[in-house]
N, C-alpha and C positions, 0 to 999 in steps of 0.2 A: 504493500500500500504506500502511496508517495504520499509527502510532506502534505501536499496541495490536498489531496482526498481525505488525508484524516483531518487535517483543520475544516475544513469543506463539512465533514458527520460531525463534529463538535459544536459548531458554528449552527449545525441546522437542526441538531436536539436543544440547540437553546433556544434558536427562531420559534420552535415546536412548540415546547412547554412554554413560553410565555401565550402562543395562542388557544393556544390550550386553556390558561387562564381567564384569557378573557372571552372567550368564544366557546365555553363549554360543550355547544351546540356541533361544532363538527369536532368529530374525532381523527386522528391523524397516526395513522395503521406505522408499527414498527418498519415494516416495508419499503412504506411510501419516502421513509428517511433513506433508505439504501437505495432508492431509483434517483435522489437528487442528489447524491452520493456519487454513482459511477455516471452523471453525466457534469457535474462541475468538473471533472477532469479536462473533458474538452475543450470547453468554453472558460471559464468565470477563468482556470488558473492562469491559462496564456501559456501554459505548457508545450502545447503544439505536440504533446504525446497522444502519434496515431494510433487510432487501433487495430491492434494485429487481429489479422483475419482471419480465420478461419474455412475449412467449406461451409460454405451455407445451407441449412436444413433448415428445410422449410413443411414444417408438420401443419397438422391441420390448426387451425385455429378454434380453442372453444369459444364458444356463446357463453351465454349470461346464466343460459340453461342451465349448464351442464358446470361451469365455473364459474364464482361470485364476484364480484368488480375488482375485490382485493389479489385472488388469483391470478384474475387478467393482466395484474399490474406486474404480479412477481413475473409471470409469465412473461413479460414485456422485455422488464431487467434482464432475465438469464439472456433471453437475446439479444438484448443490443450487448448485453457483457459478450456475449459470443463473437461479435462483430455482424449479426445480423438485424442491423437497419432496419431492413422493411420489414419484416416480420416482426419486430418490436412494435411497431404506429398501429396497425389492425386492432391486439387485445387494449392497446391504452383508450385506444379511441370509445370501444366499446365500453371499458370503463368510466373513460370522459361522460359519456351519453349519460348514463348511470347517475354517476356522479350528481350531473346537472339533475336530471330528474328527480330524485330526491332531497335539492337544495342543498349537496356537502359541500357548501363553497370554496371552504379550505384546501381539500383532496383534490377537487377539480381544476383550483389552479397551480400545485403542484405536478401535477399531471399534462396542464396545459404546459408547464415550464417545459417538461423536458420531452413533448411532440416536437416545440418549436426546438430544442436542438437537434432533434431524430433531422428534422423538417430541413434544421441550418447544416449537420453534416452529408444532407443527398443533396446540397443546392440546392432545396425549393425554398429560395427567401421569402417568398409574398405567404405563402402558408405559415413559415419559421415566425414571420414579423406580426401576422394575424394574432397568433398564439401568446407571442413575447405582450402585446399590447393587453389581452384581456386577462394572463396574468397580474402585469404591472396594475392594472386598472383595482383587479382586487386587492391587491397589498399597499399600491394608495389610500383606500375605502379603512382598512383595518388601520392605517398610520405606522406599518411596519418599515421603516425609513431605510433599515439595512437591509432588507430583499431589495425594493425598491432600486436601491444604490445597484447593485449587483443584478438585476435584472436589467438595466438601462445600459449598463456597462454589456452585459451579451447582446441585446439589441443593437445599441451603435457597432457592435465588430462584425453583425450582419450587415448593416450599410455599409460599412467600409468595402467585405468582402466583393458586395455588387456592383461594387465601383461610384457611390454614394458617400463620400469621404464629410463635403461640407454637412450633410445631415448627421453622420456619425458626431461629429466633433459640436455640434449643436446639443447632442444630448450629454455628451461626457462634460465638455465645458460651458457653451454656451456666452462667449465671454461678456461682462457688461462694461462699462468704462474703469471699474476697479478691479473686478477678480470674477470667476464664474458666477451665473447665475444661481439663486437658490435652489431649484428645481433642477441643477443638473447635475449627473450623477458624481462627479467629485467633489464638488459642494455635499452631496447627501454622503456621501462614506466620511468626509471628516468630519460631517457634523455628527454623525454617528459612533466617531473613534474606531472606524473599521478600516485597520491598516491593511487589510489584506484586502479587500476591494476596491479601497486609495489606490495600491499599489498596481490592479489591474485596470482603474480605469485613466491611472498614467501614461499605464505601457499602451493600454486600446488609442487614450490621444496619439501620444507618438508614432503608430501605425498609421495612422487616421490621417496624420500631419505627411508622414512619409507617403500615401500614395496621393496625396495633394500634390506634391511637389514642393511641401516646408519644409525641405532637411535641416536648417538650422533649427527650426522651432522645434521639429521631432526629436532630436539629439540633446534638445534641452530637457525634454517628458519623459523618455526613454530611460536617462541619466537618473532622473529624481525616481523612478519609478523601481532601477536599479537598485538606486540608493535604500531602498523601502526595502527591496528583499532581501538584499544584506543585509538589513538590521535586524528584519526578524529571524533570517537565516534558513531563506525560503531556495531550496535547492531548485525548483522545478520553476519558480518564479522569475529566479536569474538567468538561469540557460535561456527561458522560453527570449526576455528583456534583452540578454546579450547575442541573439541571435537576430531581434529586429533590429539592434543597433548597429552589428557589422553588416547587414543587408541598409541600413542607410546608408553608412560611409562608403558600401557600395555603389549604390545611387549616385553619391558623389561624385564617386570616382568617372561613373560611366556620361555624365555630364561632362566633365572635364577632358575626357578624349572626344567625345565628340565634338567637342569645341573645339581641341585642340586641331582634331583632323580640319574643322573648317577654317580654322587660323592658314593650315598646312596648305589647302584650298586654295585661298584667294592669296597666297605669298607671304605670307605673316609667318616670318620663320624664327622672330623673338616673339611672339604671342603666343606660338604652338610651342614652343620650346618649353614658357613660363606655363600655360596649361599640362603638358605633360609632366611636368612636376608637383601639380596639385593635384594631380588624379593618381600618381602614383604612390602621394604622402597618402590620401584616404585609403588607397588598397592598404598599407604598410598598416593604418589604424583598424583594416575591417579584420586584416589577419592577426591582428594582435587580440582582438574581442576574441574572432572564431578558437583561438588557440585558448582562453580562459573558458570558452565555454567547453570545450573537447577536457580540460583540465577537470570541468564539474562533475560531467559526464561520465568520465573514469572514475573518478571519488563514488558516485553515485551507484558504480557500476552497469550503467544503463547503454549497450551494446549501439541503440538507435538513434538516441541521444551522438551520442559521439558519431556514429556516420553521417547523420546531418551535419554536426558541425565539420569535419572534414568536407563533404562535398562543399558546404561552401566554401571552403578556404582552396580549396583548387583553383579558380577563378585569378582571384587577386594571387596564388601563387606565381601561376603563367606570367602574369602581367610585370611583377616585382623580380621577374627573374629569379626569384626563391626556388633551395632547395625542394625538391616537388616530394615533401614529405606526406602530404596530404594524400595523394592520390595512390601512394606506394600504400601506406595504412589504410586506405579505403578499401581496396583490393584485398588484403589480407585477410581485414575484418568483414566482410561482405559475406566471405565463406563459413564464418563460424555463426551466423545469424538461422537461426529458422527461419523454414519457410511464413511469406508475410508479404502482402501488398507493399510493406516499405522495401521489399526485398525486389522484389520487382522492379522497381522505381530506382532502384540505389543502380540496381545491376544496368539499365538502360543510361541511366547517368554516366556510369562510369563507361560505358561502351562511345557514348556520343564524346566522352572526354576523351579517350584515346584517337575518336576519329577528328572531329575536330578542333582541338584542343581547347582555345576560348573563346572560338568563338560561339555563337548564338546558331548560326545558320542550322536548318532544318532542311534544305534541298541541296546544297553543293556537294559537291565528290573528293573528297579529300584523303589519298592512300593512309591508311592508319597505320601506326606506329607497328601495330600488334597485328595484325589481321586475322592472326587465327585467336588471341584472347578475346578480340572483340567482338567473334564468332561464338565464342564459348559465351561469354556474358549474356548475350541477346539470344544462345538457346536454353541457355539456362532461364533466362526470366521466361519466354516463352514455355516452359516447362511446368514451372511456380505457379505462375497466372491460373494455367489450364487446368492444375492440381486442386487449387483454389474457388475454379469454375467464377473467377474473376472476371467479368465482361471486359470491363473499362480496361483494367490491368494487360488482358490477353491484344488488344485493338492495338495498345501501344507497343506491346512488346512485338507483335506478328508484323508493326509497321515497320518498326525501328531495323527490324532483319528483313525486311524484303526491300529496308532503301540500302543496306549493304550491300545486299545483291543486286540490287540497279545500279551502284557505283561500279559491279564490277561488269556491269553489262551482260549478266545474266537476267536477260528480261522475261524469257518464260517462267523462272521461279522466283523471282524478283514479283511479276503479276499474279501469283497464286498466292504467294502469302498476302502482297496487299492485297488480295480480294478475299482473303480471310480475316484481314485485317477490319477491314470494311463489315464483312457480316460481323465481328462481335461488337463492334460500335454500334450497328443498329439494333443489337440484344438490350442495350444501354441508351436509355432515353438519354441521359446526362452527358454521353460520350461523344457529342456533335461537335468538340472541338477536336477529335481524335478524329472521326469522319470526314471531315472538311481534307486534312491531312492527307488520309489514303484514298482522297477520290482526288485529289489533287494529283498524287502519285502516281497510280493508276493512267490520268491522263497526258502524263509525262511518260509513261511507259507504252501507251499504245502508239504515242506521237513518235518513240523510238525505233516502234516496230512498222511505222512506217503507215501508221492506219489516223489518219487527220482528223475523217470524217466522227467516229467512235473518240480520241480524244478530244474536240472541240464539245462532243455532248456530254463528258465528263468532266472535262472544263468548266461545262454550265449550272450541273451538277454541285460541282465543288465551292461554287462560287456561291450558291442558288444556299448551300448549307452555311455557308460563312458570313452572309447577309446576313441569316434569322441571327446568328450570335456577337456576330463582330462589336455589336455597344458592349457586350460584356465581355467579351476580350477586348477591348483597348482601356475601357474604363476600370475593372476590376481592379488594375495595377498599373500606376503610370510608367514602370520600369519597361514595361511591353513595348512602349516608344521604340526603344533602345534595338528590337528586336522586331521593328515593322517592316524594314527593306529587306527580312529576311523569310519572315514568318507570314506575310501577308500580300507587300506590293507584287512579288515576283507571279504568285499566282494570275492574277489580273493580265498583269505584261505578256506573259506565257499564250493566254488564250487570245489576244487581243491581236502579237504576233502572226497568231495562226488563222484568224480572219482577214488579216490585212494582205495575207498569203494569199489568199481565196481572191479577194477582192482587186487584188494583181492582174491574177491570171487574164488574158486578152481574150482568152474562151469564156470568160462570167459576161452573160448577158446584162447590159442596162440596169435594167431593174431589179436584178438580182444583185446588183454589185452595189447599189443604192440601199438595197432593203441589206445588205452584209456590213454597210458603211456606218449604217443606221444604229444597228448591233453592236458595233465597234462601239461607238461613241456611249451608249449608254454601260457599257463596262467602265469607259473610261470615266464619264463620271461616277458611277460607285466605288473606284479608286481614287477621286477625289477627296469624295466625301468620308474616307476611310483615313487622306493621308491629313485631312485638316482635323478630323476627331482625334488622330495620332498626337500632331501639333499644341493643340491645344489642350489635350487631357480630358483627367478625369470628370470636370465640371463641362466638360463641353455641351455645347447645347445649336445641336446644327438642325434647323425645320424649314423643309423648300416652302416658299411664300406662297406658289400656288403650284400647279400641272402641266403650267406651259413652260416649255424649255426653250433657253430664248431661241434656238437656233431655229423653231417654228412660230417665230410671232406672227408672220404673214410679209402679203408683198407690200402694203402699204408702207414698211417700215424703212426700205431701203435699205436692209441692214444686209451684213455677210457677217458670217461666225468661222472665225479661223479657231481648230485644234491641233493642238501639238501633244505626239506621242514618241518620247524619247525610246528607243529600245539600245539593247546590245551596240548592234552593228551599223546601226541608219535611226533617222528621225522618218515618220511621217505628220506627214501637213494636213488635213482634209478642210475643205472648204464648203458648209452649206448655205445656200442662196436660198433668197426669200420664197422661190420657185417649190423648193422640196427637195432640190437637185444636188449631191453632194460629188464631191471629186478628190480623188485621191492625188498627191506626188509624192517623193519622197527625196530628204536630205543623204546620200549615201556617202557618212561618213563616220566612223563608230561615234562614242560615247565621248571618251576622254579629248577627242581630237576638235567635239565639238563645242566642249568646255572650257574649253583652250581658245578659240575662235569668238565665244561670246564674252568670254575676259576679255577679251585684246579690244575689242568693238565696247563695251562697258568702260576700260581706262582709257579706252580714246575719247568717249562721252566724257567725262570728268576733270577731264584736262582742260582747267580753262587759263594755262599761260600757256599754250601751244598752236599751233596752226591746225584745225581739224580738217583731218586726212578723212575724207568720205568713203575711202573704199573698203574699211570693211562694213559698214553701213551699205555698201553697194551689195557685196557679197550677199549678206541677209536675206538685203529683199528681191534679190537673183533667186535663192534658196525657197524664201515665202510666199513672196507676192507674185513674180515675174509669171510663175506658170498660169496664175489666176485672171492677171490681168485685163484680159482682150474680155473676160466673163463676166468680169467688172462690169468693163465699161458699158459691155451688151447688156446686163441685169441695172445699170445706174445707180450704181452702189453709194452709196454719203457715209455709211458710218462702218466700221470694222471693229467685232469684236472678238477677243484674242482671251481663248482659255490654254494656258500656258504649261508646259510641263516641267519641272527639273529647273534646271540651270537658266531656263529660256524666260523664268519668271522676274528674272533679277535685270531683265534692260526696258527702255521703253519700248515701242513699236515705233513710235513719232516719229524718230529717229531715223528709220530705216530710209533708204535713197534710193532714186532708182537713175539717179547722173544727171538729172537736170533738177531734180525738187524734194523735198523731206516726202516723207508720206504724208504729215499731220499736213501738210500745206495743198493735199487731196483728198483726204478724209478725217472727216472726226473717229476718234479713238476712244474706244473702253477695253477695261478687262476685266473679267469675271473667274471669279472660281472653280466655276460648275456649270454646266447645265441648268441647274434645276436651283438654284439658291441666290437667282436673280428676282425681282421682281419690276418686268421689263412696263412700270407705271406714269406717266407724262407727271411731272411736276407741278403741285400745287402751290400759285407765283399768287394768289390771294393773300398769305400769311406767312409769308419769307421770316420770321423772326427768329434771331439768333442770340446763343451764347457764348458769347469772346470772352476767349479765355487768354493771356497772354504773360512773357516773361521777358524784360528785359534786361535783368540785372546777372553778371557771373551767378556760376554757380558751381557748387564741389557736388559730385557725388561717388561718394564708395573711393574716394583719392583721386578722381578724372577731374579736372577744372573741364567745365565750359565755358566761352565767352559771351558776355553782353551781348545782346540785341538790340540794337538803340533804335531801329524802323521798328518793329514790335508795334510800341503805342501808336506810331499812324496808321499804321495796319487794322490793328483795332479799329481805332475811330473810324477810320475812311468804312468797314461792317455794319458798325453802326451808323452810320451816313446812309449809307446805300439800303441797308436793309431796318427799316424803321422799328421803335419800339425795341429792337435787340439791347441785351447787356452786356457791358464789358465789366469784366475783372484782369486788375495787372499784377505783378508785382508778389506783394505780402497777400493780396487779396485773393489770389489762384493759389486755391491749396484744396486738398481730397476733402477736407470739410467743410469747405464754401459749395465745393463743384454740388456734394451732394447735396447740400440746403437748396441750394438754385434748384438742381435738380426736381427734388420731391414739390418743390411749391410753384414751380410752371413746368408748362408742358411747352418744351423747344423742336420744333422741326429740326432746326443747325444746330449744331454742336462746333465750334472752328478754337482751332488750338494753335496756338504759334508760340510753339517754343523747343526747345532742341527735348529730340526723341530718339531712339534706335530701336533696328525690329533686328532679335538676334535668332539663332537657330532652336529658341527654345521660350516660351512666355514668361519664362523668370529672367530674362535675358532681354525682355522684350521691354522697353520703359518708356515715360516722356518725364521731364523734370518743370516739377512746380512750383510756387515760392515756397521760402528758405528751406532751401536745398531738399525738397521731398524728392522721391524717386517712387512716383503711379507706374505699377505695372500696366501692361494690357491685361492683363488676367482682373486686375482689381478696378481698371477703368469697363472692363465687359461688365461687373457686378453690378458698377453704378447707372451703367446706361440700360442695364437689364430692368432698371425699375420705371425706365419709359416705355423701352418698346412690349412691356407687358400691356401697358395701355390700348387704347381703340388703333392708334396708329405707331408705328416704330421709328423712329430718329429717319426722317429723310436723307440727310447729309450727313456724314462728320469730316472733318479737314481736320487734318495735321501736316500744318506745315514746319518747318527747318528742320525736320527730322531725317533719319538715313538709315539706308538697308546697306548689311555688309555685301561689298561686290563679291560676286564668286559665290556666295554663301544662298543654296536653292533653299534650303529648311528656312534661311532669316524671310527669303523672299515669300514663301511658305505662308508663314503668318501677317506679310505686309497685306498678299494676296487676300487671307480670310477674316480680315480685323474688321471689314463693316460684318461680313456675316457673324461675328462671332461677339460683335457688339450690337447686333439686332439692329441696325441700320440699313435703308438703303440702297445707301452708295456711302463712298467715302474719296476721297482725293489726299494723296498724301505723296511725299515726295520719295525718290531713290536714293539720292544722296542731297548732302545743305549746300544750300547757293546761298550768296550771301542774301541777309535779312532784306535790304533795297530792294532786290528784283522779286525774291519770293512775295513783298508786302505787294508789287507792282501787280504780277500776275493773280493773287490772289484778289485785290479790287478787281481788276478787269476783270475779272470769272464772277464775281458777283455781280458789276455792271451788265455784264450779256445775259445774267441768268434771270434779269428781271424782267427781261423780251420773252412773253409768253410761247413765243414761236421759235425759239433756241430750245434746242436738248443741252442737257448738262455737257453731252460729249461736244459739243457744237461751241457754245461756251467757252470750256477750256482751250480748245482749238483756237478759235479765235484772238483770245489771251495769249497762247504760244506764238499763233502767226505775226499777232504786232510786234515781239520783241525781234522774232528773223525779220521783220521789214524796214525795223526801226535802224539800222547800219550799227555799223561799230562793235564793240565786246557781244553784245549780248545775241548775236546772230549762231553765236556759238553756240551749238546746242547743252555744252556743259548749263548755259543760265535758265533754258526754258525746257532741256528735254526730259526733266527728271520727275516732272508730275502726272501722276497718272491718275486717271479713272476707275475705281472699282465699285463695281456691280450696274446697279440701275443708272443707264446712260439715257433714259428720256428724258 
């Protein structure tokens, strides 16, 4: 019996006999204490001690008839102690019914406690959470303050789990201007003097905080939380703590190479340098936790305890170039474990470690160290699983060894395991993220053997299964980021590849090549909208405005819809007309080469003490436009918009040449995200009123100086001028607790912000600065604009001007792309890189002067704006001053 279980039966024979006291009326069965016994292990301790499984027997179940509500319940215990789950929820329930019927209020919400964790350990939350609520409800009613505390605390780690992080942390803390709220669950454990539900509704914030994306806050919870088990000298409480602590500084870590690689990206070879030194000091801290916890674990003598903590410490081993003691003692001890679902899982772990070493990928081919151990491993779990009559377990294990044998280009047995693999995921309601996997696989394997037509419908398949889940895979953990261009985009690309294949061929009739084009693009939007939920995390909140996509708004619009779909070897372009009429070309030149090409063309936009060389600006729209153009002219095209892929989000389009003229000085320009997350709306020019917000003054933040803005306040005024009745705030007066009072007490169509910003490869990374030296993220300015567009109408416009996206950097340009979607706006206008404050305050009047012409689109507008400074002679003909602002979303 661990620490955690016997204070857990101590703790609930006291809860007992005090209700006992005062509720004479229900009686609370010696039993009923051992079922709330063996399920706080799971939950309340934070222990993360799984339960070893067993075969499942599945005997008949008695009725009420035959057994009385109190047997039902023991009945329930033996099984879930067994490790059977589902066969424990049947007799509780029919006990539950019972219960209810003759008023035992008591029993019945004991009882409900632990369906909802039966409920929380098979993933059904919305049942787990039903359950957690009408418990909680009764031990509110009785004023029993310590369930209460400790039931809110399992509740929030089911929000967390669903990928619900700000509601979790809502009920654990709740913050109010001084400390947590009354009512929420850490507030209620130390008013109670309950250090053991203190200490896990610490550890549940700090989890809670980590799949947010707070690693500093989490590390602060995690730390106190630690601190709590220490003192009581709670073995099972500190592994569980020190285990989410070195999976933050993991976190950390995996932040900081990714930053670093995109420092390494766009040339930043002292940025990437100083980033890989911080991501390899947090691995150096996660191994230093994992090795204290593996320390406990041995003390303990707890076999599974210590595998976990070595498998994590594999990881940051690789990375820190550390002796690879971890994975030599994982293998050793892997052998001495009984058979066990963790056994399975360790054994697949350590097989994907051999083959890939750190990294994450799930599809590459990588010769393995070991070939033939890595063989034994993954027949071994495949073994365990089957002995187990393990669904979920056997899916993964029969995938994992039939992508071995696809790496080695054994495809006929390569496709018989994944198609074993596949039926035990569909044995497994729950196993639809293992599904997704081997129909993916599957249709990588028939595309080897040569058969398109069979993997493009397993393509569709797999895509078709990864839609219904994909919010809970991106949301459930935002570390999954980390692991999207591996685990998620490539799928997409793969199928998308193989239509565009089709759609080549000079033998696809017309309309068939249209109706396959069509197919195309709506993949490519669900990989959109997959890679900005990735972007933006947990809290994301992406909802198409309406049905119509813009590329079908009709002929009266004049529009054309350019897509770009970066792959491997070549880009394709497709262009559809107002007509219905799509058309393919393609860029045929790999990946890296074309990254390379759009940097060069990027720093030659930005150069503004140089002479601008137009040809690679020529190139471009050789590549984009040129094929399109005669289609243009024939269809009488005005406006173009450009849903951008990769690398290709990070320049303007305006920019592009074709040897006599810019493009914007041909067409008005937007970009949009998506398809489907525009809302392609004409402009209401009745109630233009805006709030300016502005900054003129230096500013530090985080040790960066920025400098003064001294055009700022005319820019402002000239807003307010133009657009009546609007507010300005400058200065001390722009700060996140004005924005929001403004906010909540008018309703603003404009939102315009003029002050230095940057969109980085991640929304913590993503900022603008506002008086005395605040640093608003986008994540925290999405919050506050989230409490407009809840309203009858959503933020028309927002502008951010002086602001800058790193060059090179597709994930910064990423979030520049989805900041009105993801701020419920719109549209929004915001720049590439800072021009200085003069020209930006210049062009942003003129774009509000044009935008008061009822008969101006916004895209039209800004054009306009851009084309006075190229007509105007001198400096600012260079498009470094005017080409860097762009249009996103609703360009009417």
């Amino acid at each position: 019996m661990s620490v955690s279980t016997f204070m857990a039966l101590k703790r609930n024979y006291k809860r007992t006999n005090e209700m006992k006291s005062q509720h004479r009326r229900f009686k609370i069965r010696p039993f009923l204490l051992v079922l709330f016994l063996c399920s706080l292990t799971f939950s309340l301790s934070l222990s993360q001690v799984s339960l070893t499984l067993t075969p499942l027997q599945f005997s008949p179940i008695a009725t009420a008839q035959t057994l009385n509500p109190n047997q039902l319940v023991e009945q329930g215990i033996q099984r879930y102690k067994n490790g059977d789950v589902y066969g424990a929820i049947e007799p509780w329930q029919t006990a539950l019914t019972h219960y209810q019927d003759t008023n035992k209020r008591a029993s019945a919400a004991i009882v409900q406690e632990n369906l909802a964790r039966a409920y929380q350990h098979l993933n059904q939350s919305e049942k787990a959470l039903t359950y957690w609520e009408n418990a909680i409800a009764y031990y509110r009613q009785i004023a029993d303050t310590p369930q209460v505390a400790r039931l809110l605390v399992e509740k929030a780690q089911t929000y967390t789990n669903i990928g619900q992080p700000r509601t979790a942390i809502a009920l654990l803390c709740n913050p109010s201007p001084n400390d947590c709220t009354p009512d929420s669950a850490l507030t209620l454990a130390r008013t109670s003097q309950d250090k053991l539900t203190e200490a896990a509704a610490l550890g549940s914030l700090g989890e809670a905080l980590r799949r947010r994306g707070d690693y500093k806050s989490a590390l602060t919870y995690l730390q106190a939380s630690l601190n709590l088990a220490t003192e009581m000298g709670n073995i099972a409480y500190q592994t569980s703590t020190l285990t989410r602590l070195g999976n933050t500084y993991l976190s950390l870590a995996n932040i900081h190479y990714r930053r670093a690689n995109s420092a390494t990206i766009r040339g930043d070879t002292i940025e990437a340098d100083k980033l890989k030194k911080q991501a390899l000091n947090y691995d150096s801290e996660a191994l230093t936790v994992f090795q204290t916890s593996l320390n406990l674990a041995q003390t303990q003598n707890n076999p599974l305890g210590q595998l976990r903590s070595l498998l994590n410490a594999i990881t940051p081993e690789y990375r820190t170039q550390s002796t690879r003691h971890a994975l030599e003692q994982a293998l050793s001890l892997l052998d001495t474990l009984p058979d066990s679902r963790d056994k399975v899982y360790g054994a697949i772990d350590l097989a994907h470690i051999l083959t890939q070493g750190d990294t994450n990928a799930t599809t590459q081919c990588v010769t393995p160290e070991s070939p033939n151990q890595t063989l034994h491993l993954l027949q071994q779990a495949v073994a365990i699983a089957q002995r187990l009559q393990d669904n979920r377990a056997q899916s993964f294990a029969l995938g994992e060894l039939g992508h071995f044998y696809e790496c080695r280009q054994d495809y006929s047995q390569a496709l018989d395991l994944t198609q074993q693999a596949r039926l035990a995921a569909d044995q497994d309601l729950l196993a639809k993220d293992s599904l997704y996997l081997w129909e993916w696989q599957a249709a990588r394997l028939y595309n080897a053997q040569g058969n398109p037509t069979q993997a493009i419908e397993t393509y569709d398949r797999a895509i078709a299964t990864l839609e219904s889940i994909r919010g809970d895979i991106l949301l459930a953990n935002r570390d999954i980021q980390f692991d999207f261009r591996d685990t998620v985009d490539p799928l997409y690309r793969q199928l998308i590849e193989l239509r565009l294949e089709r759609a080549s061929l000079s033998s696809t009739p017309p309309a068939e090549k249209t109706k396959t084009l069509t197919s195309v693009l709506n993949t490519v939007d669900s990989l959109k909208l997959a890679e900005l939920q990735d972007y933006f995390g947990g809290d994301c909140v992406l909802t198409a405005f309406n049905q119509e996509r813009v590329d079908l708004v009709g002929e009266n619009t004049a529009t054309a819809v350019f897509s770009s779909i970066i792959l491997p070897d070549r880009t394709a372009i497709i262009a559809s007309f107002p007509n219905g009429e799509k058309r393919l070309t393609w860029i045929n030149i790999d990946r890296e080469t074309l990254r390379q090409d759009i940097n060069t063309f990027r720093r030659g936009l930005e150069s503004f003490f140089r002479t601008y060389n137009p040809q690679p600006a020529q190139k471009l729209y050789d590549w984009i436009i040129r094929p399109f153009a005669a289609d243009l002219d024939q269809a009488n095209i005005k406006t173009l918009i450009f849903i951008q892929d990769g690398i290709l989000r990070s320049i303007p389009m305006a920019a592009l040449h074709d040897g006599e003229k810019f493009l914007v000085q041909k067409y008005a320009i937007a970009t949009t995200p998506t398809l489907t997350l525009t809302d392609p709306k004409t402009l209401n020019r009745e109630d233009l009123l805006a709030l300016a917000l502005g900054l003129t003054q230096p500013a530090i933040i985080e040790g960066r100086e920025f400098p003064p803005l001294p055009n700022v306040s005319w820019e402002i005024n000239q807003v307010k001028t133009l657009l009546p009745r609007s507010k300005g705030l400058l200065d001390e007066d722009f700060t996140s607790t004005r924005l929001q009072q403004e906010l909540n007490q008018t309703v603003y169509p404009i939102l315009h912000i003029a002050t230095h910003g940057e969109f980085g490869g991640d929304p913590e990374n993503t900022f603008i600065v506002t008086g005395n030296n605040e640093k608003l993220t986008i994540t925290e300015l999405d919050r506050k604009l989230r409490t407009v567009s809840r309203r009858s109408e959503p933020v028309e416009l927002l502008t951010l001007t002086a602001c800058q996206t790193a060059a090179g950097d597709d994930r910064a340009a990423l979030g520049l792309a989805g900041v009105a979607v993801q701020a419920g706006a719109r549209s929004a206008l915001a720049s590439l890189w800072f021009i200085d404050d003069a020209t930006t305050a210049q062009i942003a009047t003129d774009f509000y002067a044009n935008l008061r012409d009822s008969s101006i689109s916004k895209a039209e507008a800004l054009r306009i704006a851009q084309i006075s400074l190229i007509e105007a002679g001198g400096r600012t003909t260079h498009p470094a001053y005017w080409a860097a602002f762009i249009l996103i979303g609703n360009w009417l």
